[in-house]
C-alpha positions in Angstrom: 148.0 -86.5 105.0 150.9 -86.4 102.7 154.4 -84.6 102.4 155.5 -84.8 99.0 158.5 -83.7 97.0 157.3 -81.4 93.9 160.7 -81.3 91.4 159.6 -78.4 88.8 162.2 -79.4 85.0 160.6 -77.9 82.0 162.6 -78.7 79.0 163.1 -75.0 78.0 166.7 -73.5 79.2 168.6 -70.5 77.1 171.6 -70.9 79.3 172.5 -74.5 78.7 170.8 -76.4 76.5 168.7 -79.3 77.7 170.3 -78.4 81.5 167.5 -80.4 83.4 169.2 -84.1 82.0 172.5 -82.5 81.2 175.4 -85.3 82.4 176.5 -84.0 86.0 178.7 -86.8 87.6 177.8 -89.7 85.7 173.8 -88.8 86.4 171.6 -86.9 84.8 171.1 -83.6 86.8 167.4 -84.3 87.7 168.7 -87.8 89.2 170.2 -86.0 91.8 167.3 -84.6 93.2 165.6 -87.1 92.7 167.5 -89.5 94.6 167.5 -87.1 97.2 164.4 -86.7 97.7 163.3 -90.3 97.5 166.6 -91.1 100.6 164.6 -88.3 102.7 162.8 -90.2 105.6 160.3 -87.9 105.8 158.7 -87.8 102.1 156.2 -89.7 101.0 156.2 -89.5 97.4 157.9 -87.6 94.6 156.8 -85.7 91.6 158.6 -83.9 88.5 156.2 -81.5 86.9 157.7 -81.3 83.0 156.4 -80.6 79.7 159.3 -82.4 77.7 159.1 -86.0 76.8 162.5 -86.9 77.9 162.9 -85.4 80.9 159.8 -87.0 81.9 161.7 -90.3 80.7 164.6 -89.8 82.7 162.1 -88.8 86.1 160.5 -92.1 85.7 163.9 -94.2 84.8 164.8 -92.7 88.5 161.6 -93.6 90.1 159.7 -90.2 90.3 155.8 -90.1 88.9 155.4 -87.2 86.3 152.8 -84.5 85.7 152.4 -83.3 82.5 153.0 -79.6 83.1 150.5 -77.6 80.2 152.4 -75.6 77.9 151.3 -72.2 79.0 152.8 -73.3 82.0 155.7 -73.6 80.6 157.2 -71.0 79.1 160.1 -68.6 80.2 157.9 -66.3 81.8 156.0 -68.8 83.6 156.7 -69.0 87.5 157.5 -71.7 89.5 154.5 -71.1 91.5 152.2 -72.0 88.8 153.7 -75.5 87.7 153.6 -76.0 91.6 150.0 -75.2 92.0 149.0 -77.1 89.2 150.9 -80.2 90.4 149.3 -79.8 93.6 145.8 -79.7 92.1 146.8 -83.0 89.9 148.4 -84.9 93.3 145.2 -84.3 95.1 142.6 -84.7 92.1 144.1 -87.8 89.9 146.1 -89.5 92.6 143.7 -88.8 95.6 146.4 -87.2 97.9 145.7 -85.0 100.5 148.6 -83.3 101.0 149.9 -81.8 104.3 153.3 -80.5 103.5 155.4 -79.2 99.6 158.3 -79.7 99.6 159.7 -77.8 96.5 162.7 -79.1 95.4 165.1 -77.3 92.5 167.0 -79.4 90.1 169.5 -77.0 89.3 170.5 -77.0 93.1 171.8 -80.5 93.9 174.0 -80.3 96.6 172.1 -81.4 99.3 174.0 -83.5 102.0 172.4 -86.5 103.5 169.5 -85.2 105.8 169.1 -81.6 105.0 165.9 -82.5 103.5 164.5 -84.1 106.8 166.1 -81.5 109.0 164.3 -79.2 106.9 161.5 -80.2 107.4 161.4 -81.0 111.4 162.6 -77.3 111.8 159.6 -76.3 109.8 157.1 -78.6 111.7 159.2 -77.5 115.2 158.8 -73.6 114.3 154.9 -74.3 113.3 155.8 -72.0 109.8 153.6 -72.3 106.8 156.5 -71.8 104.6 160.5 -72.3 104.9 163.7 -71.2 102.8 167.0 -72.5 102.6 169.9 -70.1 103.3 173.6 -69.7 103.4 175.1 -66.9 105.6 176.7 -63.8 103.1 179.0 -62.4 106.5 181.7 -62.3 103.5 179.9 -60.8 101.2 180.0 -56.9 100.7 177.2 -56.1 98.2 177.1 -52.7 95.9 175.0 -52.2 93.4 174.9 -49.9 90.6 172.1 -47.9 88.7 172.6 -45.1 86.3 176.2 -45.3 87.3 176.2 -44.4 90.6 177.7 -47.1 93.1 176.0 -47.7 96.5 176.5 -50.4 99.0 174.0 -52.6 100.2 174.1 -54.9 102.8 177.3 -52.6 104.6 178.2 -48.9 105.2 181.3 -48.4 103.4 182.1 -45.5 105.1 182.6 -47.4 108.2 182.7 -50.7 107.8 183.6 -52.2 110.7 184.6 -55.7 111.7 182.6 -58.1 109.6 181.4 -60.2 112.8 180.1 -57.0 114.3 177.8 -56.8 111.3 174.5 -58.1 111.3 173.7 -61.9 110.3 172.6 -61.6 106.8 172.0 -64.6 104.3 171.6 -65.8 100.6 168.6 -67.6 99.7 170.1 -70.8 97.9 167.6 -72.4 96.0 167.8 -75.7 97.3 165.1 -76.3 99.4 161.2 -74.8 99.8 159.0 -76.3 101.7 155.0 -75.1 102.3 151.8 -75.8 103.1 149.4 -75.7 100.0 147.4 -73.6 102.1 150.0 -71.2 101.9 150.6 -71.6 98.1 147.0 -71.2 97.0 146.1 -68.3 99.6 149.5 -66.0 98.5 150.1 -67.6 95.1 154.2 -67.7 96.7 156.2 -70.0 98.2 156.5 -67.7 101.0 153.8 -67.0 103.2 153.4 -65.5 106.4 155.6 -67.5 108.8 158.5 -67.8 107.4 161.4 -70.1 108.3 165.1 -70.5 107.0 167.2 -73.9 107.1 170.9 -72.7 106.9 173.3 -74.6 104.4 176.7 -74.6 103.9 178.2 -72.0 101.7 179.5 -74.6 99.2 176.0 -75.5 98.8 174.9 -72.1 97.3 176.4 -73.0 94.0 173.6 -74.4 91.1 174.4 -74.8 87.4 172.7 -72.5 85.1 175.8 -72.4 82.7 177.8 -74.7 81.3 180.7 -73.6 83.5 179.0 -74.0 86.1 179.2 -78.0 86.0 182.7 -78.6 87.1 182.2 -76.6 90.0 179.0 -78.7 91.0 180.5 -82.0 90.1 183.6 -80.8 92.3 181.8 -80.8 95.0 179.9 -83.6 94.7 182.3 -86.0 94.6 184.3 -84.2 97.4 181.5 -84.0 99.4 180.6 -87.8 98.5 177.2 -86.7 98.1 177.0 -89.9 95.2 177.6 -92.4 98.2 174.7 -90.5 100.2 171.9 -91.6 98.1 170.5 -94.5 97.3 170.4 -95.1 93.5 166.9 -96.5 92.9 167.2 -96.6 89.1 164.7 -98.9 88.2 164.0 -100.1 91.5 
């Protein structure tokens, strides 16, 4: 039985062009992940599911194996789910993988420190879950929302808002890490099933480029955070 890494980068993107390979601290932003997920002890093997030519280029320079996503997989109303599942079904027909453990992986969320995978995945094995989330706590966060114009406040009473540590523990889902069993994908068609865990992150880690302005904010981090020297690079290994 296998754990592998499933990296979903179709070549589509209205909010920055070509974001999947965009440059992100000298590295093309799928490397990151990549890397990542090939310096986790506890992966076996890692896939990028793509329909574009070069991004599948760029998976392979880094050492991933690809999977030709099909196009009607691949357009902007297509969920992740889908190019998941159909990854799974090529892993376990063409490559003769029988997989134990997903771990879904997003490109556009690269600020993984060294470990978070693995510890991700022994507090999903640890907690027996058929499905895990990453979070980051929101304790500073005071959410309102509007619709038709009238303002209401969501995760606080405003009328009495009390000390924020007196508030309930509430979180953000980041993005960064998902990990299932394909049991739990093909029975809910979801990444989330019905034993759910969370691994909490750091709140610097929420951040994930889906803009162009986004990118110094990411690449900020990861050189403060030396996230570069946490990796091995295994570019053409």
């Amino acid at each position: 039985m296998h754990t592998v890494a499933i990296i979903p980068a179709r070549g589509g993107s209205k909010g920055l062009k070509n974001k999947n390979i965009y440059p992100v601290a000298g590295k093309p932003l799928l490397a990151w992940t990549i890397l990542q997920a090939h310096s986790s002890k506890r992966i076996d093997r890692v896939f990028v599911s793509t329909d574009n030519p070069e991004i599948a280029a760029v998976a392979r320079e880094y050492g991933a194996e690809v999977i030709e996503r099909p196009q009607e997989l691949s357009g902007d109303k297509a969920s992740s789910e889908s190019a998941v599942l159909h990854a799974v079904g090529v892993i376990e027909a063409d490559y003769g993988l029988s997989i134990n453990t997903i771990v879904f992986l997003q490109a556009t969320s690269p600020l993984r420190n060294s470990g978070d995978i693995d510890r991700a995945v022994e507090l999903f094995e640890r907690d027996g879950a058929d499905s895990l989330i990453s979070v980051t706590r929101a304790d500073d966060l005071t959410i309102w929302e509007s619709r038709e114009g009238k303002w209401s406040s969501l995760n606080f009473d405003y009328r009495n808002r009390g000390m924020r540590q007196d508030r309930p523990a509430q979180f953000i889902e980041n993005g960064s890490i998902y990990i299932f069993t394909p049991e739990t994908l093909k029975t809910f068609n979801n990444r989330i099933g019905a034993r759910l865990s969370a691994y909490e992150m750091e709140f610097w880690q929420t951040w994930e480029i889906d803009t162009i302005e986004e990118i110094d904010l990411i690449e900020f981090y990861l050189y403060k955070k030396n996230l570069a020297g946490q990796v091995a690079d295994l570019k053409n290994p």
